[in-house]
C-alpha positions as CSV (number, residue, x, y, z in Angstrom):
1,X,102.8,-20.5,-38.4
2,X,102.9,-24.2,-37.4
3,X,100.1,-26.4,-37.6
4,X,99.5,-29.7,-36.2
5,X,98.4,-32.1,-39.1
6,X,94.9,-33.6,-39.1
7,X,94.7,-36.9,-38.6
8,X,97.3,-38.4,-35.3
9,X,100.4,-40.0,-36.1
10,X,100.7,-43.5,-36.7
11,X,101.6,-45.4,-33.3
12,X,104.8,-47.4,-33.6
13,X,104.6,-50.9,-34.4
14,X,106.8,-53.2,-32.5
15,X,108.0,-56.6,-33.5
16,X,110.0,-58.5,-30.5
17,X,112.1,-61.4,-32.0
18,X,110.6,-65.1,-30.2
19,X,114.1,-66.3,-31.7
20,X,113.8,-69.0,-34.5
21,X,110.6,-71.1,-35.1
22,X,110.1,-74.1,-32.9
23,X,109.8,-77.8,-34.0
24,X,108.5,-81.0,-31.8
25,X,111.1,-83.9,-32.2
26,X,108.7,-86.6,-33.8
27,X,109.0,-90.0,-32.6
28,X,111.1,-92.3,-34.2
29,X,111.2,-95.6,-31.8
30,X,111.0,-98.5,-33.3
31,X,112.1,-97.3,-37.1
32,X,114.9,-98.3,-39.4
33,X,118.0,-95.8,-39.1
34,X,117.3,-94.4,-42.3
35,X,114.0,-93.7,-42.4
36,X,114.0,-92.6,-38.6
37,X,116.6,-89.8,-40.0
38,X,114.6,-89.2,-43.1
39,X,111.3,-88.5,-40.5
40,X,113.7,-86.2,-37.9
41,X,114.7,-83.9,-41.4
42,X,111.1,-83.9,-43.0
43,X,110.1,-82.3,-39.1
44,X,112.2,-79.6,-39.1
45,X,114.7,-81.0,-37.0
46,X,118.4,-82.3,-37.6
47,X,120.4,-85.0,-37.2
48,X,123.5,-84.3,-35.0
49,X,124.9,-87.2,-33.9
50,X,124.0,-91.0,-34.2
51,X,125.3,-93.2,-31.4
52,X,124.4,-96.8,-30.3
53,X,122.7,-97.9,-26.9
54,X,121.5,-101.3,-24.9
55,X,118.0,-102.3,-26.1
56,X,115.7,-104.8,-26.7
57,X,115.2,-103.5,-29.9
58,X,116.9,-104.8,-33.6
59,X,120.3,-103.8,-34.0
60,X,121.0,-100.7,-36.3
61,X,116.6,-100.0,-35.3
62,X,116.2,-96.4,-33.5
63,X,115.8,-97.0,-30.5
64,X,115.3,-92.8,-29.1
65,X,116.4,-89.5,-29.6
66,X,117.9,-86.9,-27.2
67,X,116.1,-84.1,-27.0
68,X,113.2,-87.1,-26.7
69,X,110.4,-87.4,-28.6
70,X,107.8,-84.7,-28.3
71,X,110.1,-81.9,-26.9
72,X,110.6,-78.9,-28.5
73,X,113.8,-77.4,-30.2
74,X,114.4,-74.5,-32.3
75,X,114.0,-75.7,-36.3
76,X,117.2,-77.1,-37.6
77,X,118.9,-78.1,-34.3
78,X,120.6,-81.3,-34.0
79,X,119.4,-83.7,-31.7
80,X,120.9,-87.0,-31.1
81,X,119.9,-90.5,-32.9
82,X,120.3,-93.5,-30.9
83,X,120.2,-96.6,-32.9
84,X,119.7,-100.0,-30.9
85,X,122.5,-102.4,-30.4
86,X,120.8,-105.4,-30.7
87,X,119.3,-107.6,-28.2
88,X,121.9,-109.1,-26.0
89,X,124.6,-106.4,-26.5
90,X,126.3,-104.5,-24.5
């Protein structure tokens, strides 16, 4: 004969994947390209691209990011660097 065990059966535990672990894009205005792409690695986040835009700022000086600063992104993404041309380029 059958018998049904004492204590219930454990209820299935269910893990959903969120996808990978998010990271905020610190800001970086205003810092030298190096140590702006030092910051962008020690926050999780990578560096995909470096390009150069119009600012007031220094040349070579970051001058942004794309994603900007404060979004969110999945850890280990690339986001875009923009150094500063220099004040009077184009």
């Amino acid at each position: 004969m059958w018998a049904l065990p004492q204590e219930p059966y454990p209820r299935p535990s269910w893990t959903c994947w969120s996808g990978p672990p998010r990271r905020r894009v610190p800001d970086v205005r205003g810092l030298e390209a190096d140590l702006a792409q030092r910051l962008l690695l020690a926050a999780g986040v990578a560096v995909g691209a470096v390009d150069t835009v119009a600012s007031p700022l220094p040349a070579g000086v970051a001058a942004g990011t794309n994603p900007t600063a404060g979004d969110s992104v999945a850890a280990g993404s690339g986001v875009t660097l923009h150094l500063a041309k220099g004040r009077g380029a184009n």
